[in-house]
C-alpha positions as a printed Julia matrix, in Angstrom:
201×3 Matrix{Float64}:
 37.84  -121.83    9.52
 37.37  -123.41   12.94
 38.44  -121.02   15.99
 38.35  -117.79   17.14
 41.79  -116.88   16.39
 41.08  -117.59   12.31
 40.95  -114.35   10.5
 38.45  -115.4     8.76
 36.09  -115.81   11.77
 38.01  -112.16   12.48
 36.67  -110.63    9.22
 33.36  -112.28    9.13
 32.98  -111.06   12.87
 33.48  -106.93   11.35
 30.93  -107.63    8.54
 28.2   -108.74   11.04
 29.64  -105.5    13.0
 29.3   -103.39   10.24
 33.17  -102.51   10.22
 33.65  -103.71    7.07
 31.08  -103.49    3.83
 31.72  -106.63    1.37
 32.12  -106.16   -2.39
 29.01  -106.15   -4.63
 30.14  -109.15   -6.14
 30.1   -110.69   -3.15
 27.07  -109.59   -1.91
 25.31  -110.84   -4.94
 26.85  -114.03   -4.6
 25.88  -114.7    -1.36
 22.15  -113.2    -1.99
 22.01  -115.82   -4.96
 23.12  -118.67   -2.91
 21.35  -118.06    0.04
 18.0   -118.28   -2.53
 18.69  -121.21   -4.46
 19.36  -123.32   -1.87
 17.21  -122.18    0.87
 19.66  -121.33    3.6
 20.26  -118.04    5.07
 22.19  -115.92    3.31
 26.04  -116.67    3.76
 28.46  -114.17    5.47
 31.16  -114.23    3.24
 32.46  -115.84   -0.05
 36.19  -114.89   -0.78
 39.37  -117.02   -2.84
 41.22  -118.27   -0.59
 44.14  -120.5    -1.37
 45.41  -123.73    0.69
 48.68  -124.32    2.12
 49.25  -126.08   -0.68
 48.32  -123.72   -3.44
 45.24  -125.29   -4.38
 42.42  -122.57   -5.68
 39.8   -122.29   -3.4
 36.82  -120.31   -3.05
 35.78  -120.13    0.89
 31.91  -119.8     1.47
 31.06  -118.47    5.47
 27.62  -119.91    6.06
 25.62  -119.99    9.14
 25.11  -123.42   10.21
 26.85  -126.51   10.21
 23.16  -127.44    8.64
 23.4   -125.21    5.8
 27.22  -126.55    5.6
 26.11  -130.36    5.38
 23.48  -129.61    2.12
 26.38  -129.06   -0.26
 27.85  -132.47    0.88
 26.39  -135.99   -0.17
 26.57  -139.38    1.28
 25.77  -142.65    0.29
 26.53  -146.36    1.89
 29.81  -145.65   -0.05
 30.92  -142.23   -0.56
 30.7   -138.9     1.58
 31.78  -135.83   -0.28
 30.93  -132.76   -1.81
 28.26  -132.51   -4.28
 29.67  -132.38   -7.56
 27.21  -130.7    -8.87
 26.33  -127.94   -6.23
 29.82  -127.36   -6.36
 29.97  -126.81  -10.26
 26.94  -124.98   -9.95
 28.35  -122.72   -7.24
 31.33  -121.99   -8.54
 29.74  -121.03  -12.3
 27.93  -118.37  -10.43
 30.86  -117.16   -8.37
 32.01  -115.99  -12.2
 29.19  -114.93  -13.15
 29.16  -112.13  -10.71
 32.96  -111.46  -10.63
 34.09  -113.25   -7.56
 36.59  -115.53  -10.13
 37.95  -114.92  -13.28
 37.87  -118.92  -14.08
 36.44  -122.38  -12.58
 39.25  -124.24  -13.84
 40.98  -126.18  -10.33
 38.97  -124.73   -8.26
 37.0   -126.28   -5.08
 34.43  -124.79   -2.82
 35.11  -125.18    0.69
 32.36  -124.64    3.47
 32.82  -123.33    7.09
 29.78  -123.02    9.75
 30.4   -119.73   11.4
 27.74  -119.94   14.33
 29.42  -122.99   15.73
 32.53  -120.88   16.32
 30.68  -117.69   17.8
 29.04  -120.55   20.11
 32.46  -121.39   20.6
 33.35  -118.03   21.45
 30.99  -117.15   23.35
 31.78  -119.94   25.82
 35.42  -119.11   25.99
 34.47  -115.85   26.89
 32.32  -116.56   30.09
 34.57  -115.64   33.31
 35.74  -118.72   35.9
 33.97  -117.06   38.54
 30.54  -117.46   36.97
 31.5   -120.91   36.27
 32.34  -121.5    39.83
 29.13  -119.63   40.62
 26.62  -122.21   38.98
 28.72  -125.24   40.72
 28.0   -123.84   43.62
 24.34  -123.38   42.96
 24.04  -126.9    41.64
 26.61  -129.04   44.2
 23.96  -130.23   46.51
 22.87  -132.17   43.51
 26.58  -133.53   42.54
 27.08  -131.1    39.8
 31.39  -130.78   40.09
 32.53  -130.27   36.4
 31.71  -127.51   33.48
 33.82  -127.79   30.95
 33.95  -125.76   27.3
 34.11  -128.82   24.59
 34.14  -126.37   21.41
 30.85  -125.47   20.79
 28.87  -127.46   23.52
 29.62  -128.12   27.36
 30.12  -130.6    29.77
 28.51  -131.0    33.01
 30.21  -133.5    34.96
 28.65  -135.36   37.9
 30.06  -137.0    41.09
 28.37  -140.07   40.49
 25.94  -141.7    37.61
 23.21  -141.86   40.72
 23.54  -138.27   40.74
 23.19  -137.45   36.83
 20.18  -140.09   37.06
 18.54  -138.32   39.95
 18.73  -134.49   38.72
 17.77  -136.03   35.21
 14.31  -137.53   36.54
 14.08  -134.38   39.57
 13.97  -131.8    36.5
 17.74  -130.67   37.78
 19.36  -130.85   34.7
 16.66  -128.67   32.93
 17.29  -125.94   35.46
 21.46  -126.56   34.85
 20.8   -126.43   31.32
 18.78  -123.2    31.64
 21.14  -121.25   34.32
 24.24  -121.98   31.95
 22.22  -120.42   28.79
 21.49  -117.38   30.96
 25.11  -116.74   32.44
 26.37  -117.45   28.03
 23.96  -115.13   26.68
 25.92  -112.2    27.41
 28.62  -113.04   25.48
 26.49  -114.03   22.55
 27.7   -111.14   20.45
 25.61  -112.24   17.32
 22.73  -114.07   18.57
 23.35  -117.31   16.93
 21.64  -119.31   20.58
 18.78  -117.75   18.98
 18.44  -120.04   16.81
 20.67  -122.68   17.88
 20.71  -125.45   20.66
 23.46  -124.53   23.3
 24.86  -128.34   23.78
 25.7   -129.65   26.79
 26.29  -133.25   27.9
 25.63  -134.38   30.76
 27.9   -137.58   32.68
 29.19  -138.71   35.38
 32.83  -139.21   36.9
């Protein structure tokens, strides 16, 4: 899962609407996972097979935070945990969600990165052009979407300096927040950093 356009952003979108219930199962699952591991409780846990065929069971969390605790890394290997996985997957049978363990893999998408995402896609050119205008005494020339951050584009590195010491980039920073908001459908910049980077031409 990592646009819009995926329907499983699409279904995960009409749970959070209340447009579509999820199974017990499912909602057990996700309640169970959600407490073991200390992360909000996950949006949706369904099979869902690769391209390829390979059995997979798709767990919808919240943030690419809660994504990177079922992964491990060490100065040579980066990979799932082996054993969160086994352990998630025995409980996805326990409650009904699959019939057997045997092949199967637990993948893990972030969904508030996408709504970030979406929300950003979703704010009109004209309130784009709107804060360059308020901000071009200062050099400010470029926003551009980057999936689930921005960039804010100076004229000239003396510029991004300047409204980096003068407290300009703060007020950039806060003016763009305000004009995404609107078009936060699910409230995830409540508890998430909108990104933006700032540089020069």
């Amino acid at each position: 899962m990592q646009l819009p356009s995926d329907p499983l952003y699409q279904q995960c979108c009409a749970i959070l609407r209340g447009e579509q219930d999820i199974t017990a199962s499912e909602e057990q699952f996700c309640d169970w996972l959600g407490m073991e591991f200390g992360i909000a409780t996950p949006i949706s846990a369904v099979s869902d097979p690769t391209p390829d065929g390979r059995d997979r069971l798709h767990v919808v969390l919240r943030t690419r935070a809660d994504a990177e605790g079922f992964y491990t890394e060490t100065a040579e290997f980066y990979g799932r945990d082996e054993e969160k996985q086994d352990a998630v997957l025995r409980k996805a049978r326990e409650c009904g969600l699959l019939k057997s363990t045997d092949g199967w893999f637990v993948a893990w998408s972030a969904f508030d990165p996408i709504a970030i995402h979406d929300a950003l896609t979703r704010v009109p050119d004209r309130k784009r052009k709107q804060v360059l205008k308020a901000f071009s005494s200062a050099g400010l020339s470029v926003i551009k979407s980057q999936f689930a951050g921005t960039i804010m584009m100076f004229q000239t590195e003396a510029q991004r300096l300047a409204a980096e010491k003068n407290g300009v980039q703060a007020q950039i920073a806060e003016r763009w927040r305000e004009e995404v908001l609107p078009f936060d459908e699910f409230g995830v910049l409540a508890t998430n950093e909108l990104e933006i980077l700032f540089d020069s031409k």
